[in-house]
C-alpha positions in Angstrom: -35.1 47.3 3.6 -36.6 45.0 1.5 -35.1 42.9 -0.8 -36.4 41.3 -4.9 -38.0 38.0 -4.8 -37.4 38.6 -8.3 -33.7 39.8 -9.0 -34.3 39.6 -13.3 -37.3 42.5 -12.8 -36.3 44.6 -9.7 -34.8 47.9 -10.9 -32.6 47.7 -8.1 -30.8 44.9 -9.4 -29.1 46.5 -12.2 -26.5 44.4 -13.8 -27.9 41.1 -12.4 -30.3 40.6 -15.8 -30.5 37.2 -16.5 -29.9 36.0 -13.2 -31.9 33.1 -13.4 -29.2 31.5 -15.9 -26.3 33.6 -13.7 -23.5 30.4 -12.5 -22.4 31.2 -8.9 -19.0 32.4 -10.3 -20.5 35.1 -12.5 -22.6 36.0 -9.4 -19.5 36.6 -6.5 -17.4 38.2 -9.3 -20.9 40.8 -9.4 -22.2 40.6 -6.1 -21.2 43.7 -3.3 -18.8 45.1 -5.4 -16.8 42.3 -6.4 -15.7 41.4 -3.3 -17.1 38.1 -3.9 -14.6 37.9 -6.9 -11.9 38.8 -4.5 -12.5 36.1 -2.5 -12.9 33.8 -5.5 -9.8 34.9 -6.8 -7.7 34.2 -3.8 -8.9 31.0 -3.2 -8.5 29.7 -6.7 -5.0 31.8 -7.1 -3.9 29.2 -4.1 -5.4 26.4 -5.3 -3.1 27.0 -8.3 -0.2 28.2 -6.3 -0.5 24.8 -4.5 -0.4 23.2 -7.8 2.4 24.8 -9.1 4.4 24.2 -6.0 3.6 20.3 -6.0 4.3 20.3 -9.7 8.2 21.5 -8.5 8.1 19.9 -5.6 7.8 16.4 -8.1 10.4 17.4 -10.6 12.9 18.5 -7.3 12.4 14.7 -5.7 13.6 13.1 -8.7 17.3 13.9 -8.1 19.3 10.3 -8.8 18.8 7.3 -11.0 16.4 4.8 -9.7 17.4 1.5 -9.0 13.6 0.2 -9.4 10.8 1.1 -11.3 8.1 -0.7 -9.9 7.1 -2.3 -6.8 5.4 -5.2 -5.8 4.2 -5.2 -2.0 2.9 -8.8 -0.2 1.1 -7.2 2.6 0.4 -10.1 5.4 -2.4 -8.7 7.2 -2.8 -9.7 10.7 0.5 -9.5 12.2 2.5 -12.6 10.9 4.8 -14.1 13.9 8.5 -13.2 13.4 9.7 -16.5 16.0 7.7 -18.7 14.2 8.8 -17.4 10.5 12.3 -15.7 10.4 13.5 -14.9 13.9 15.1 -17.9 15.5 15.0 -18.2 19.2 16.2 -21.4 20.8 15.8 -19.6 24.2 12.2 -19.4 24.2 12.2 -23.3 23.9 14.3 -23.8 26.6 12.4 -21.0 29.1 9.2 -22.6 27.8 6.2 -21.8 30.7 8.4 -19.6 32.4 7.6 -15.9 33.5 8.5 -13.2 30.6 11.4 -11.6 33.0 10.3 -7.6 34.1 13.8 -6.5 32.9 12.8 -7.4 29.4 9.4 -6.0 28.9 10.7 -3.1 30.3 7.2 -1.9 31.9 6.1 -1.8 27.9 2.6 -1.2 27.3 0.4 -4.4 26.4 -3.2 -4.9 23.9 -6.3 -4.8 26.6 -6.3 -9.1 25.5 -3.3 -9.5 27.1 -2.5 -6.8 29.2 -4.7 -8.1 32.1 -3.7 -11.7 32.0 -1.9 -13.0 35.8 1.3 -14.4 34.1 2.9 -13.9 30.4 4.2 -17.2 30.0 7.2 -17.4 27.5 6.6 -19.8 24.8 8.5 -20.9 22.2 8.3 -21.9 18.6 7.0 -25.4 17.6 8.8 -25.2 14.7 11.8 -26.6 13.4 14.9 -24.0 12.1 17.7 -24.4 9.6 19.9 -22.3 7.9 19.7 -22.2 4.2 21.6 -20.6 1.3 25.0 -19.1 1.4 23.6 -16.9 3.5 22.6 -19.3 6.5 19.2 -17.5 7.0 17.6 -19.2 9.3 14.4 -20.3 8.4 10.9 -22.1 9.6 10.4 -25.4 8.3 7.0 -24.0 6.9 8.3 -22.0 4.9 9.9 -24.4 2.2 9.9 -22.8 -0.9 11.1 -19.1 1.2 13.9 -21.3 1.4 14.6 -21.9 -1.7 15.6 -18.1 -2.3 16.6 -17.2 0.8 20.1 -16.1 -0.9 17.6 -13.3 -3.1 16.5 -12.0 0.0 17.1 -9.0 2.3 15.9 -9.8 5.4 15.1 -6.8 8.1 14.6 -8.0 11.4 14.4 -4.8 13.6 11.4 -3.6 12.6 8.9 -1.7 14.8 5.9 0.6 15.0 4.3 2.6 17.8 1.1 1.4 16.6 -0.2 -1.8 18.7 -3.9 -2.2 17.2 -4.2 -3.3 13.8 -6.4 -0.2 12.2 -3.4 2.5 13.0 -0.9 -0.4 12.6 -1.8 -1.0 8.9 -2.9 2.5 8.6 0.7 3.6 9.5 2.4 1.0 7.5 0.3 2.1 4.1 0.1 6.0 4.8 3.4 7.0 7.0 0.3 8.0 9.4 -2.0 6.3 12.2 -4.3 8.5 11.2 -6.8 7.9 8.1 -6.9 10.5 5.3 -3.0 10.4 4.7 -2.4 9.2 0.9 -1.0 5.8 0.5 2.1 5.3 -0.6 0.6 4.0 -3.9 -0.4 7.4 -4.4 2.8 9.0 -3.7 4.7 7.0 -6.3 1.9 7.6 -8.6 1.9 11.0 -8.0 5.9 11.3 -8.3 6.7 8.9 -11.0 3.4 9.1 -13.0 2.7 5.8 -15.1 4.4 3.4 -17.9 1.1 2.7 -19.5 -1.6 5.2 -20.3 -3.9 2.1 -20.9 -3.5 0.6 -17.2 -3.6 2.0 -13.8 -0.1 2.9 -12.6 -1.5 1.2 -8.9 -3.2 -1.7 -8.8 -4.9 -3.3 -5.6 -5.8 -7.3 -5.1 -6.9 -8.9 -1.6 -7.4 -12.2 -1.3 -10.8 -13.7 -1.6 -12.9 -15.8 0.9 -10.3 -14.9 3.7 -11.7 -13.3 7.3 -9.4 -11.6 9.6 -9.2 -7.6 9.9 -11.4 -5.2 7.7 -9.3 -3.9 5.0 -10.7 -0.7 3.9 -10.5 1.7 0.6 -8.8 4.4 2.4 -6.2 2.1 3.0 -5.1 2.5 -0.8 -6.3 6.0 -1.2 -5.0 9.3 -2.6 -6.2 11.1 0.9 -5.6 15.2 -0.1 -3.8 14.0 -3.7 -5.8 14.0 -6.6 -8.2 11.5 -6.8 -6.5 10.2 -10.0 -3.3 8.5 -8.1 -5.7 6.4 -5.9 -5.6 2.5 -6.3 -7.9 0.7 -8.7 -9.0 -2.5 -6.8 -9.0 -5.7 -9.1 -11.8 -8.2 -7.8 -11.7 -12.1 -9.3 -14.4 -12.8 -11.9 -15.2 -10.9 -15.2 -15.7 -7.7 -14.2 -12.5 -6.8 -13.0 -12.9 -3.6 -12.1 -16.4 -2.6 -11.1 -18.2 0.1 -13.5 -15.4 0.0 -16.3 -17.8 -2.7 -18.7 -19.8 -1.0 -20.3 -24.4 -1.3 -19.3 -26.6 -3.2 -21.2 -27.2 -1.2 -24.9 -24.5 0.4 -25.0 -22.0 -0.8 -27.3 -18.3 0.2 -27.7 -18.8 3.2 -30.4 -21.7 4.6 -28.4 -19.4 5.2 -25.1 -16.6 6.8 -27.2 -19.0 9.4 -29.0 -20.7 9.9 -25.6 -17.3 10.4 -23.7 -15.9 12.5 -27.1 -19.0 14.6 -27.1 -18.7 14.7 -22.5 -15.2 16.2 -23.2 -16.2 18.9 -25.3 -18.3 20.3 -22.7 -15.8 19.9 -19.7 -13.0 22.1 -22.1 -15.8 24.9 -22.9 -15.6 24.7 -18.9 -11.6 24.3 -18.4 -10.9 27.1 -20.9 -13.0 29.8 -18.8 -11.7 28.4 -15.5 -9.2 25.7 -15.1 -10.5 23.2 -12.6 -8.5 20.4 -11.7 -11.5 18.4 -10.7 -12.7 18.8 -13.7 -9.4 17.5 -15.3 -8.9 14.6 -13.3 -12.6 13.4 -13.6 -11.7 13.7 -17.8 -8.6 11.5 -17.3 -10.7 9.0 -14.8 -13.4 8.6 -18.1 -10.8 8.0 -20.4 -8.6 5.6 -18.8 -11.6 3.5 -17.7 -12.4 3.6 -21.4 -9.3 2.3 -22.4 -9.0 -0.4 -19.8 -12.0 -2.1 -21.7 -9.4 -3.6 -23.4 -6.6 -3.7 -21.8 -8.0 -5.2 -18.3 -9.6 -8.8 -20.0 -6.1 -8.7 -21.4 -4.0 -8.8 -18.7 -5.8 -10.5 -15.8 -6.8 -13.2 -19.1 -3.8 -16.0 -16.8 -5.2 -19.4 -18.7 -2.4 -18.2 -21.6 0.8 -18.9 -18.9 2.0 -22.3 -19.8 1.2 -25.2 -17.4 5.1 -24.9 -16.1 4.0 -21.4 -14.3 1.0 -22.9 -12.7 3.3 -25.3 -11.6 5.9 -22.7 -9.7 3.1 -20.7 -8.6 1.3 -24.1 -7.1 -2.3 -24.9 -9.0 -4.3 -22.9 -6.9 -3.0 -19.9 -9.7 -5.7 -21.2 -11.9 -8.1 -19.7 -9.8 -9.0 -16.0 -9.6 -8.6 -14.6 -6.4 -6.6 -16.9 -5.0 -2.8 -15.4 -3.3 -1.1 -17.4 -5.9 -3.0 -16.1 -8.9 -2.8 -12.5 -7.6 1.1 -12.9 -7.6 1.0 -14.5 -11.2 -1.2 -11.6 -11.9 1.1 -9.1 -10.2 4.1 -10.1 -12.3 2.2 -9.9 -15.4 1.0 -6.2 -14.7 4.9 -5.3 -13.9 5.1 -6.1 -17.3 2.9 -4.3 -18.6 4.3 -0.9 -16.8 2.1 -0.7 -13.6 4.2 1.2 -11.2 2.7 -0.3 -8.2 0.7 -3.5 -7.3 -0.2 -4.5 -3.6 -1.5 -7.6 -2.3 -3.4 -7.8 0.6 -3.6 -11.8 2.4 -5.4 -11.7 5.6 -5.8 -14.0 8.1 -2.4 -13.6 10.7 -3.8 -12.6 13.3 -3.9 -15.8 15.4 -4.2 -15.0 19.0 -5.5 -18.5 19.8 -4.8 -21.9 17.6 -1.6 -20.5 16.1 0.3 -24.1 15.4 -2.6 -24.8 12.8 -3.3 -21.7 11.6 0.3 -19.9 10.5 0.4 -23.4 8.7 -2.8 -22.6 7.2 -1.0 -19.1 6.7 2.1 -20.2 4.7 0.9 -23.1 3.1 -1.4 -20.2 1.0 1.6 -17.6 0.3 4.8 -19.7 0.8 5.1 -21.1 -2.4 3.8 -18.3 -4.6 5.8 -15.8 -3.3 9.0 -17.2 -3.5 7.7 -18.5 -7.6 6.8 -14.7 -7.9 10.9 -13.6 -6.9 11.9 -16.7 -9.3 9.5 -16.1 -11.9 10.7 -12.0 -11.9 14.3 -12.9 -11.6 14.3 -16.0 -14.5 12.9 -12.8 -16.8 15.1 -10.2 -16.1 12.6 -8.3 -14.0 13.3 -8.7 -10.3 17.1 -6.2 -10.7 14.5 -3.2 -11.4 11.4 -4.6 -9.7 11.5 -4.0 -5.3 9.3 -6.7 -3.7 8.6 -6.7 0.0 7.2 -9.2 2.4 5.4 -8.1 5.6 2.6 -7.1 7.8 1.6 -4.5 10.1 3.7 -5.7 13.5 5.0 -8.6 14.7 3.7 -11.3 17.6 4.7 -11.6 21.2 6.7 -14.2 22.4 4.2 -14.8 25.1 1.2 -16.5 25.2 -2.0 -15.3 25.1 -4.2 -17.0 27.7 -3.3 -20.2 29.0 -0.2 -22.3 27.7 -1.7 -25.0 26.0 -0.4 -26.7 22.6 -3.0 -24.8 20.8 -1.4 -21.0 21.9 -1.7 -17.8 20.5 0.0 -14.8 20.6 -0.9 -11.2 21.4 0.4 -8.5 18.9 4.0 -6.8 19.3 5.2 -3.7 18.1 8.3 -3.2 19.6 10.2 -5.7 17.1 8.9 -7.8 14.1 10.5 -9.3 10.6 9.9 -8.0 6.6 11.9 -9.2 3.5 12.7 -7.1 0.7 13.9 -9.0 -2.4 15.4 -7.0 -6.0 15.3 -3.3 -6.7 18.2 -2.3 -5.5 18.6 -4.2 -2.2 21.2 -6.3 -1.2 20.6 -10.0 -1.4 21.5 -13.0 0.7 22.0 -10.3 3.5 19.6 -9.9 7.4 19.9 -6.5 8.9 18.9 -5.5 12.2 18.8 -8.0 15.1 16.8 -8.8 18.3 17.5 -9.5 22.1 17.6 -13.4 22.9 13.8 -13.1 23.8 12.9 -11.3 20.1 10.7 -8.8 22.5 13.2 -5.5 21.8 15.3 -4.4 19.0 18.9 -4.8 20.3 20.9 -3.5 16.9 19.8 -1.3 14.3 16.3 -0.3 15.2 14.2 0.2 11.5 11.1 2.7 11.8 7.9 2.8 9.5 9.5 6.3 8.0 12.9 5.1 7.5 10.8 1.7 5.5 9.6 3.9 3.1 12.3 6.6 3.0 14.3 3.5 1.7 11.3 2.3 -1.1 11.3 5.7 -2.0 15.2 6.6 -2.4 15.3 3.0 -4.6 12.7 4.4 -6.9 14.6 7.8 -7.6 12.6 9.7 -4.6 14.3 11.6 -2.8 12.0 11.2 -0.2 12.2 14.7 1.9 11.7 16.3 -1.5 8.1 14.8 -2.8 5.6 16.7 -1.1 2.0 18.1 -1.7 1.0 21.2 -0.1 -2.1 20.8 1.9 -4.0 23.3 4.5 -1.3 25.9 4.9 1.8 23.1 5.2 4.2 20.8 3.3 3.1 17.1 3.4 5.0 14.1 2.5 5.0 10.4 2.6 7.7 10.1 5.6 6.0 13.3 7.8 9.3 15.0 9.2 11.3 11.6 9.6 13.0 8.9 7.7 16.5 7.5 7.1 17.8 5.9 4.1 18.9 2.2 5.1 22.1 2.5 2.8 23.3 -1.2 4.6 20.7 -2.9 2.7 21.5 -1.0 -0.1 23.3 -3.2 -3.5 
């Protein structure tokens, strides 16, 4: 049998006239009987099944008040060392050179830099500890201004992740997943909660500029298999803010809105004969770039804070980019309604030359992020507004290579130290606590899944409840595990 090179004049293709303007929908719901329609029809009847269900499974997560409606998240990238920060342990000191004992690392896996090394020589911290606040949290002499609020803070020092390389480790810590294509948890809250300002994103992304260390990637503030609408929107130092949002050369401000006006007429001709919720999201995606025209120069505009705000948050706020003028800039979006604003600082992951550079480290961040919990608190923003301090694992408390005044350390998963400060947490309190050697969790052991089942219950989430369905199953942020940590809970 032979079949039309030209369906429009072949007799045999009755009810196919016209095929040359024929979409491929109109051509399945024609083609073999329909059948093609079937098909169609089943696939887009899930699709909206799927959307139906995540549309209850958002309005059922939302089952008690919220103690915080926004979060600001200080990622450390690079695996900031707990002994040398937070965790005091005199022992190290005094077993300085010796062997780390078999008993405590337990026949543990180690990183291929380490794990082929003669001798793990214990080495302690070269730091000086005191205790602080009411509290007594002990606290690293280089981390002054920490100090300062270590009475604000929630401390959680039995932290740990099976992930012992940094792509799955920050992966995991971001996602609830090692593996990329999980959303982040941005994108959850986004997803759940929605946003405070139409003219903003609701999640917000800065990194620190002119720092090396480990690759941080887009995925790792993505919406993964949520719409593409609760992804991140990266803010980058200079004047364009956000790339492609300024308007090109020519085109002036009226010309954009009668071009978008006239852009959404065509995509609702399309959306009235099938709903497509591609098609939607790319809509909102056009309009809210649109309005952040505006609103953007606005709020990353920092030269109207008075000098006495540069002056908490150290000098270095006056210039874009910087850690310290990403938190100023952080606490000004809050304000303005964004839901969720991460910062990423590299540069922790000192395997060699640690003395100099965690000094390096804290000397950047130290200051402005204990001006950011001050600056918060001093407007009535930090009860309502979770912050949290950490990285992707901790630091052994062994040395990497030789002993030698300039040491490094290898990364450790199996215990490490975050803060949480506001939103709902307890302050002046440290929960958790590890063995004399700070190599295993000896009292309340705190997973990735129970960190985020926490964030999530303090926003209103009720975090086995928020799901998406996605290829045949029910996802969510904390996978099938997750406990609320009601001890650190005010």
């Amino acid at each position: 049998m032979s079949f039309p090179t030209n369906f429009a004049s072949d007799p045999r293709c009755t009810g196919f006239a016209d095929s040359t303007s024929m979409d491929r929908r109109t051509l399945l719901q024609q083609f073999g009987m329909g059948f093609g329609g079937i098909a169609l029809a089943d696939i887009l009847a899930g699709q909206n099944a799927a959307a139906a269900t995540s549309e209850f499974d958002r309005m059922a997560a939302l089952q008690h008040t919220a103690k915080a409606k926004r979060v600001i998240y200080l990622f450390q990238s690079g695996g900031p060392s707990q002994m040398d920060l937070y965790d005091y342990k005199p022992l190290l000191n005094k077993m300085q050179g010796q062997e780390l004992p078999p008993e405590i690392r337990k026949g543990q896996r180690l990183t291929a830099m380490s794990g082929n090394q003669a001798s793990l020589p214990l080495v302690g911290s070269p730091f000086q500890f005191k205790q602080h606040g009411e509290s007594g949290a002990w606290l690293s002499e280089i981390l002054p201004h920490t100090a300062e609020i270590a009475d604000d803070l929630c401390f959680i020092k039995s932290v740990n992740t099976p992930a012992i390389n940094h792509g799955p480790g920050v992966t995991f810590m971001q996602t609830g997943s090692q593996f990329p294509g999980r959303p982040s948890m941005g994108a959850w809250l986004d997803y759940g909660l929605g946003t405070e300002n139409s003219n903003l994103p609701a999640f917000v992304v800065m990194v620190t500029k002119n720092k090396g260390g480990q690759p941080l990637v887009s995925r790792l503030w993505g919406s993964g298999f949520l719409p593409s609408r609760h992804q991140g929107v990266q803010f980058r130092p200079g004047e364009e803010a956000v790339l492609y949002v300024n308007n090109p050369n020519g085109i002036d401000f009226g010309s954009k809105r009668r071009m978008l006006d006239a852009l959404l007429q065509l995509h609702r001709q399309q959306t009235a004969v099938a709903p497509d919720p591609v098609v939607e999201t790319e809509i909102a995606q056009h309009e809210l770039a649109f309005r952040m025209q505006t609103s953007i120069p606005e709020v990353t505009e920092l030269s109207s804070e008075p000098d006495h705000i540069f002056e908490m948050y150290g000098e270095e706020a006056r210039t874009p980019g910087t850690f310290a003028a990403n938190c100023l800039l952080a606490r000004r979006l809050c304000e303005k309604g964004v839901r969720f604003v991460q910062l990423y600082h590299p540069g922790w992951d000192q395997h060699g030359g640690l003395p100099g550079g965690i000094r390096t480290q804290c000397k950047e961040t130290d200051k402005a992020s204990a001006a950011l919990v001050k600056d918060l608190k001093q407007r009535g923003l930090l009860e309502d507004t979770l912050v949290i301090w950490g990285g992707e694992f901790g630091r052994t408390n062994y040395c990497q290579g030789g002993l030698s005044s300039n040491f490094g350390r290898d990364h450790h998963p199996r215990c490490f130290t975050m803060w949480l400060a506001g939103g709902g947490v307890k302050p002046g309190t440290s929960y958790g606590t590890t063995d004399e050697f700070c190599y295993n969790v000896a009292e309340n052991s705190v997973s990735v899944h129970d960190l985020h089942a926490t964030y999530m219950h303090l926003l209103g989430i009720d975090h086995k409840q928020l799901t998406f369905r996605y290829q045949g199953r029910r996802f969510r942020l904390t996978d099938v595990h997750g406990e609320i940590l009601a001890q650190v809970l005010a």
